[in-house]
C-alpha positions in Angstrom: 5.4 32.6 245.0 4.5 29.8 247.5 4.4 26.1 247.0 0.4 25.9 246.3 0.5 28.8 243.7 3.1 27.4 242.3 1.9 23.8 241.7 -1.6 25.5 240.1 0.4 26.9 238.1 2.1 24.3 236.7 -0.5 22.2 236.8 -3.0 24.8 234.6 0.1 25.1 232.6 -0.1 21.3 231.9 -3.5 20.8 231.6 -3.9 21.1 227.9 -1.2 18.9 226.9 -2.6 16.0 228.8 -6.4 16.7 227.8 -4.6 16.4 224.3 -2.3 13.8 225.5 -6.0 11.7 227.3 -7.8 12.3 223.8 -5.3 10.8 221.6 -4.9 7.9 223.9 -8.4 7.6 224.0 -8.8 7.3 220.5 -5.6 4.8 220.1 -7.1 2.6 222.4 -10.5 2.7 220.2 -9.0 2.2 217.2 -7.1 -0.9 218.7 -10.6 -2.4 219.1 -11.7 -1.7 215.5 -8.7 -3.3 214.4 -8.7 -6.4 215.8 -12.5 -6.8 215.0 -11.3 -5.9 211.4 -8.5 -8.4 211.6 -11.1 -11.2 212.6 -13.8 -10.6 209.9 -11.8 -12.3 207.1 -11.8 -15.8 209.0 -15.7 -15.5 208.9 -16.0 -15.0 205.6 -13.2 -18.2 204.9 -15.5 -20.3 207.2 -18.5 -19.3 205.4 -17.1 -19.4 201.8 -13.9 -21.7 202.1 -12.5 -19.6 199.3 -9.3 -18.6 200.4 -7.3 -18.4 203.6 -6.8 -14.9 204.9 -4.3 -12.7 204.5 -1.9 -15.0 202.4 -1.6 -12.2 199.6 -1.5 -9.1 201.6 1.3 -6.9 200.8 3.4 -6.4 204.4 5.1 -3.7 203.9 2.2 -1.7 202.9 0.4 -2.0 206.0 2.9 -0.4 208.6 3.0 3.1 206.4 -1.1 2.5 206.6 -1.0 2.0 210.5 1.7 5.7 210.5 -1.1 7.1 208.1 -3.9 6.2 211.0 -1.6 7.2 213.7 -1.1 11.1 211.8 -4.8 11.5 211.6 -5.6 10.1 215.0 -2.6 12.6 216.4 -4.2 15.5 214.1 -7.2 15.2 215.4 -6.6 15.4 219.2 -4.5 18.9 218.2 -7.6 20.4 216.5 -9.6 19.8 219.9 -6.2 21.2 221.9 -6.6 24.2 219.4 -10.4 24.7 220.1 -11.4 23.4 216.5 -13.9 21.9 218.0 -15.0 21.0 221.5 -13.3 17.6 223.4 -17.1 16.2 223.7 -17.0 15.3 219.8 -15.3 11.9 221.7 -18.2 9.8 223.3 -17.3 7.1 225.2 -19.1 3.9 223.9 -20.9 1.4 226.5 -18.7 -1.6 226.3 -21.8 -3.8 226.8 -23.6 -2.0 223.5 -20.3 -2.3 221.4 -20.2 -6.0 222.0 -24.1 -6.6 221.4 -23.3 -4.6 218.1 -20.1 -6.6 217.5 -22.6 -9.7 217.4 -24.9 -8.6 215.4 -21.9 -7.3 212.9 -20.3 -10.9 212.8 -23.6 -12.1 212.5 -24.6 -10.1 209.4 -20.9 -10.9 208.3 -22.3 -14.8 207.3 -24.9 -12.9 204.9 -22.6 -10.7 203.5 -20.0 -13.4 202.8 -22.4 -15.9 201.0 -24.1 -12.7 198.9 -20.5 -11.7 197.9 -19.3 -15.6 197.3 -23.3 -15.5 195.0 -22.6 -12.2 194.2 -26.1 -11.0 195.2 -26.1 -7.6 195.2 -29.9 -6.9 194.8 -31.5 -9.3 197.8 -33.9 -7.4 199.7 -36.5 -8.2 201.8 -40.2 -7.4 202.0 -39.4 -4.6 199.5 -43.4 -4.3 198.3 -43.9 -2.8 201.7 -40.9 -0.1 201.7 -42.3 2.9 200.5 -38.4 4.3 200.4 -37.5 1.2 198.6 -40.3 2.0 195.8 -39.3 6.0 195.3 -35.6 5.6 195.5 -34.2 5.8 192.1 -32.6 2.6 190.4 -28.8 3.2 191.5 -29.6 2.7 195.0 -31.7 -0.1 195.0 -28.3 -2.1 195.7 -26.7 -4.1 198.6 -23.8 -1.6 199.3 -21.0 -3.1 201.0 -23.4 -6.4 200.7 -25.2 -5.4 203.9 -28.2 -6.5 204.1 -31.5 -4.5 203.1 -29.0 -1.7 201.2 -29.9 1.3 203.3 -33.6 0.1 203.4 -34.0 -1.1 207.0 -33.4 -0.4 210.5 -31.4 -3.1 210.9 -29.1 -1.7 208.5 -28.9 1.5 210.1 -28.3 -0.4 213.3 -25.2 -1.8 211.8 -24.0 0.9 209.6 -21.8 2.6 211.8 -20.1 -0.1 213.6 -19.4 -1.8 210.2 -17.8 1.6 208.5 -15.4 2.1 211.9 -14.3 -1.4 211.5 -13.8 -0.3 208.0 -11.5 2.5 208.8 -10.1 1.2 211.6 -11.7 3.3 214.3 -10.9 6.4 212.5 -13.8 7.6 210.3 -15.0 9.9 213.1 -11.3 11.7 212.8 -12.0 11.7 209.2 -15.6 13.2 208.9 -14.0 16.1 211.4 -11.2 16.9 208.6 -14.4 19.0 207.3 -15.3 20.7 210.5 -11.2 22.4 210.5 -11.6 23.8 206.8 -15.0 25.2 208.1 -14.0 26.4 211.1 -11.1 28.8 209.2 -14.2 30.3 207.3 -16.7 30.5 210.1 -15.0 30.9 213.3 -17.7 31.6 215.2 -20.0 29.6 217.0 -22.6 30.0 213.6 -25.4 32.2 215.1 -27.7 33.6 212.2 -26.8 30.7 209.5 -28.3 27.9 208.4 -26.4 24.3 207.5 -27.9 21.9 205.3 -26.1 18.6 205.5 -27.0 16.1 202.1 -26.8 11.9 202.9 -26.7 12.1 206.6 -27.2 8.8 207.6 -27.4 8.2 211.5 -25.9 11.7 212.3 -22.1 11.1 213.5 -20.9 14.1 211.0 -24.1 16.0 212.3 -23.6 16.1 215.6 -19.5 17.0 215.2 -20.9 20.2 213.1 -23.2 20.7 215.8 -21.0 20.6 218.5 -18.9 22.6 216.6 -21.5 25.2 215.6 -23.8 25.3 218.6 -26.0 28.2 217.1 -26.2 27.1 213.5 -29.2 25.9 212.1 -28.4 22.5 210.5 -31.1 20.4 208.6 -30.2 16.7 208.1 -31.6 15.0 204.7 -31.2 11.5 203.8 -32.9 9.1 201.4 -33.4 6.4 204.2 -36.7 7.1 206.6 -34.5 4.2 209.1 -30.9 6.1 208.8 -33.2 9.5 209.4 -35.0 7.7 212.5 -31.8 6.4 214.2 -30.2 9.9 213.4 -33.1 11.4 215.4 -33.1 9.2 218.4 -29.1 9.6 218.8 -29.0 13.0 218.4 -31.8 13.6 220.3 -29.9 15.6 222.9 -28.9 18.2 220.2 -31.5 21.2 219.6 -31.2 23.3 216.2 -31.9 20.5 213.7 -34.3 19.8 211.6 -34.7 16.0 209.3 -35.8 15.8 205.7 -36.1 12.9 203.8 -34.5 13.5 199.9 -32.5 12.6 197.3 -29.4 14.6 197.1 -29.7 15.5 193.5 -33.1 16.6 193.5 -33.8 18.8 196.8 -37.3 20.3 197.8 -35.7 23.6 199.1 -35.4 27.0 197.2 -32.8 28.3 195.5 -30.1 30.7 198.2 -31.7 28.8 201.1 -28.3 27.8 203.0 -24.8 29.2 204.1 -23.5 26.1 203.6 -24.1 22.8 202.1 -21.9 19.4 202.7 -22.1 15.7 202.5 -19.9 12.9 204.0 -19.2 9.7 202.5 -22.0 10.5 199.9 -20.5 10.9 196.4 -18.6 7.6 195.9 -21.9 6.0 196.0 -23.3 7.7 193.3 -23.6 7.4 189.5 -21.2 10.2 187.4 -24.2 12.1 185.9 -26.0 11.9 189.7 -22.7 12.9 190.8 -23.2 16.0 188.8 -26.6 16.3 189.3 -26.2 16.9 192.9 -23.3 19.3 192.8 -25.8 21.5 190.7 -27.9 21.2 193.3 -25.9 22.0 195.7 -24.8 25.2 193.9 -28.8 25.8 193.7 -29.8 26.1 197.1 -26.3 28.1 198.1 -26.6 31.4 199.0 -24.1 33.8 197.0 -20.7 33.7 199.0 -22.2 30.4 200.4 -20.0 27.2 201.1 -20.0 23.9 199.8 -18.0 21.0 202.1 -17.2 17.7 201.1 -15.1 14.7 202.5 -15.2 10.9 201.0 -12.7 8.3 199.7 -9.2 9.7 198.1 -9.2 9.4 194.7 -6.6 8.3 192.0 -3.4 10.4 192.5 -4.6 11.8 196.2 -1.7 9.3 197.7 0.1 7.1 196.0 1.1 5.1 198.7 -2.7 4.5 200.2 -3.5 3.4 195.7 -3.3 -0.1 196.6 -6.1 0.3 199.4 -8.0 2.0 196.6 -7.7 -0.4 194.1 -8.7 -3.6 196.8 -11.6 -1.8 197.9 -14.4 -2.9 194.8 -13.0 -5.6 194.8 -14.0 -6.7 198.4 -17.1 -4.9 198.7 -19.9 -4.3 196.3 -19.7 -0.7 195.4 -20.0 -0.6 191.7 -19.9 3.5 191.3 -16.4 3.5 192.9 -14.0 2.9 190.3 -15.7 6.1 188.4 -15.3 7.9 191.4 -12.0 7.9 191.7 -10.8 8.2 188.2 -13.0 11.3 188.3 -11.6 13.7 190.4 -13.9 15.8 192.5 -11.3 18.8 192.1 -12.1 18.8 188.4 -16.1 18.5 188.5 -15.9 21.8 190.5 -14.3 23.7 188.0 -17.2 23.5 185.8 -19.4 25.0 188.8 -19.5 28.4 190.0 -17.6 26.8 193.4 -14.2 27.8 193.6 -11.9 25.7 196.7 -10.1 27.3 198.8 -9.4 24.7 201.0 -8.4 20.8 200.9 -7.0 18.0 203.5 -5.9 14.9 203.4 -5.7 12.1 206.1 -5.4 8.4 205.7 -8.5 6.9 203.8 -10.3 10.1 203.2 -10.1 13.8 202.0 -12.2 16.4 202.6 -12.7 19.9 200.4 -14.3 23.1 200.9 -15.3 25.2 198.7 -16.9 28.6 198.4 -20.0 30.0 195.9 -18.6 32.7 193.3 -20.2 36.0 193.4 -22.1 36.7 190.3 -19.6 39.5 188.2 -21.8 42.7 188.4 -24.2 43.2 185.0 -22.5 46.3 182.8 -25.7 48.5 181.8 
């Protein structure tokens, strides 16, 4: 073999380690940024509030098993697009000049959000006679999640909401909404031509466009309860075709019973109330087709990871998410075995876990 073929060959040989290799680098590098943005929000709210001086109490030797924890996921992730899990494009490179306008308007909304948590003001809202989403939405939600302002009844919100949960996580909720696409892809590995995805509190479309990267041919419809998180889903994913947007409550959907192959939600369920919590599994079980699929990935619970409890345990207590404590003494595990959803598969990776699981077939009537 001469020299040329011989260095393509080694070079094609080495190409999908260091695609792997670039995408795990990449995503390092971006959670880096996350992190030091969520390192710096705490002296906001101590200038704002006075209250107390950041990170006196924090447990150290906690946070190194956290940072492994991120690292594992981060690493997992860049094999599942080395395996063909789905496609490298589910990384998008943010415009640096974008991410710091963001990061402004994040700090900036991190004054309001310290005073209304010093107050503890969890129902402010503006101009809420003229929000006709505001007026339908049902009494749980009419809340300042997280403290952010307007709840998830503005644009401004939905301008924020994303850049506020990745400095939540880190930099890593994008890893963590793809734990879902893996257990999917084991049961459809195809590219989803002929079925139809219905996706239930889709906010601005990140887990959206991953499933439709994933599954170019599927047929996914997007519902949310916020017209503002459906409009900024539309205008990012507007380079996507195949997906439709439907404004509804998760626990009471306007589509027919056997409508979809599968049904999932992401970061939904520990915002909701235990009987809505219910509620909508029943609907989800509703609109599945026999043999359909039911996906899910949120917060761990109680007993998930012991050594991730304590981040569990601070998170109410930071944030206004009064649902979240019932949540994870609840275990979602349980709440399916009274369904006719059986799992067959579950993952866990840092903050979050995700679970998949598949509509029994009715038993056969004995005439």
């Amino acid at each position: 073999m001469d020299t040329a073929k011989l260095i393509k060959k080694r070079i094609t040989e080495q190409l999908p380690e260091v695609k792997k290799n670039a995408a795990l680098l990449y995503s390092l590098g971006r959670s880096l940024s996350y992190v030091s943005e969520q390192w710096a929000l705490p002296w906001i709210d101590f200038l704002v509030t006075r209250h107390r001086v950041p990170y006196t109490n924090v447990q150290k030797g906690k946070i190194p098993v956290a940072y492994a924890k991120l690292y594992d996921i981060l690493r997992q992730d860049a094999e599942n697009m080395a395996n063909g899990v789905y496609p490298y494009s589910v990384l998008k490179i943010e415009n640096p000049y974008r991410h710091m306008k963001s990061l402004m308007n994040v700090f900036s909304d991190a004054i309001k959000i310290s005073k209304r948590r010093q107050q503890h003001q969890s129902h402010d809202f503006d101009h809420t006679r003229d929000n006709e989403d505001f007026a339908s939405a049902p009494d749980y939600s009419k809340r300042n999640f997280h403290y952010q302002t307007n709840g998830y009844f503005s644009d401004e919100s939905a301008e924020l909401y994303d850049h506020q949960v990745e400095i939540l996580f880190a930099g890593s909720s994008h890893a963590m909404r793809r734990m879902l696409v893996g257990l999917i892809k084991k049961e459809i590995p195809n590219q989803g031509e002929g079925l139809h995805f219905l996706e239930l509190g889709c906010g601005t479309g990140i887990l959206t466009r991953f499933m439709k990267l994933a599954f170019p041919k599927a047929k996914i419809t997007a519902s949310d309860m916020s017209s503002s998180y459906l409009k900024k889903a539309q205008r990012d994913l507007a380079d996507l075709s195949g997906i439709s947007y439907v404004q509804s409550h998760a626990e009471s959907l306007p589509f027919k019973d056997n409508t979809f192959d599968l049904v999932y939600s992401c970061y939904l369920f520990h915002e909701l109330p235990l009987p809505t919590r219910k509620a909508t599994l029943d609907e989800s079980q509703r609109v599945l087709k026999q043999s359909g699929l039911w996906g899910f990935v949120d917060s761990l619970q109680n007993n998930d990871d012991k050594d991730m409890q304590w981040a569990l345990d601070q998170f109410p207590v930071d944030f206004h998410e009064p649902f979240y404590k019932n949540y994870i003494q609840n275990s979602i595990e349980t709440m399916l075995e009274n369904t006719e959803m059986s799992i067959i598969g579950t993952t866990i990776g840092f903050l979050s876990k995700a679970i998949l699981a598949k509509k029994i077939l009715e038993s056969p009537k004995i005439v």
